[in-house]
C-alpha positions in Angstrom: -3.1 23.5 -14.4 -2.8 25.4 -11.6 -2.8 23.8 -8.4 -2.2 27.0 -5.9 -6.4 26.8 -5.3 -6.3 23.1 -4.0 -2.7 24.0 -2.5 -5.0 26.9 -0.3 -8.3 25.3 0.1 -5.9 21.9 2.0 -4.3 24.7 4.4 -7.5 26.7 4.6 -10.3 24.2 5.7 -8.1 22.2 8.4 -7.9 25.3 10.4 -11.6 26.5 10.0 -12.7 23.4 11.6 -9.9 23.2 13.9 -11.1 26.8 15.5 -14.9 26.5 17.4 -17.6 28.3 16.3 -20.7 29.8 18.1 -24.0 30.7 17.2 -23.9 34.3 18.9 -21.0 36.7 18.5 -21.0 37.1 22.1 -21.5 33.7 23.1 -18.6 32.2 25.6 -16.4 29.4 24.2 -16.3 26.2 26.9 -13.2 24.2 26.6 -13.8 20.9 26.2 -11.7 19.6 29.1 -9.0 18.9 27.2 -7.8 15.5 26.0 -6.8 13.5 29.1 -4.1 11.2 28.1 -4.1 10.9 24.6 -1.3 8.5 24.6 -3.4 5.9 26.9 -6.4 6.7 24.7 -4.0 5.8 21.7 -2.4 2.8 23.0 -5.6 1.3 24.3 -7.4 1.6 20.3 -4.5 -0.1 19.4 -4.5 -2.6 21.3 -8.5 -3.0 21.1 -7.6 -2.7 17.1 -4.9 -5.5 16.9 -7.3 -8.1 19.0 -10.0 -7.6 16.8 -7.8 -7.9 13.9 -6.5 -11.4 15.3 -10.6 -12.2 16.4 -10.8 -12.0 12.2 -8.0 -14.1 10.6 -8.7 -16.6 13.6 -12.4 -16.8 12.3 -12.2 -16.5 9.1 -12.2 -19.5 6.6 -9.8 -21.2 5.4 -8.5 -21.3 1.9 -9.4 -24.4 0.3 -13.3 -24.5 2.0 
């Protein structure tokens, strides 16, 4: 089998979403303020992520119940 249409569709779609689209031709494009600090924003879901992990085992029961 071929796989050079899978191969082009997984390099195609990414950058289709990745570019905005507007309703109008004409229509101006409005940044979207850009990403602040993605590296806070990234350290703070994983540390949000790893205390609800630890809420869960501490919670959940125990083998043997």
């Amino acid at each position: 089998m071929d796989n050079t249409a899978l191969i082009s569709l997984a390099l195609i779609i990414p950058s289709q979403l990745a570019e905005s689209q507007s309703a109008l031709p004409s229509a101006p494009v409005v940044d979207d303020g850009g990403a602040g600090h993605p590296a806070r924003a990234a350290l703070v879901r994983a540390r949000l992520a790893t205390t609800l992990h630890r809420l869960a085992w501490a919670i959940e029961p125990k083998e043997g119940f």
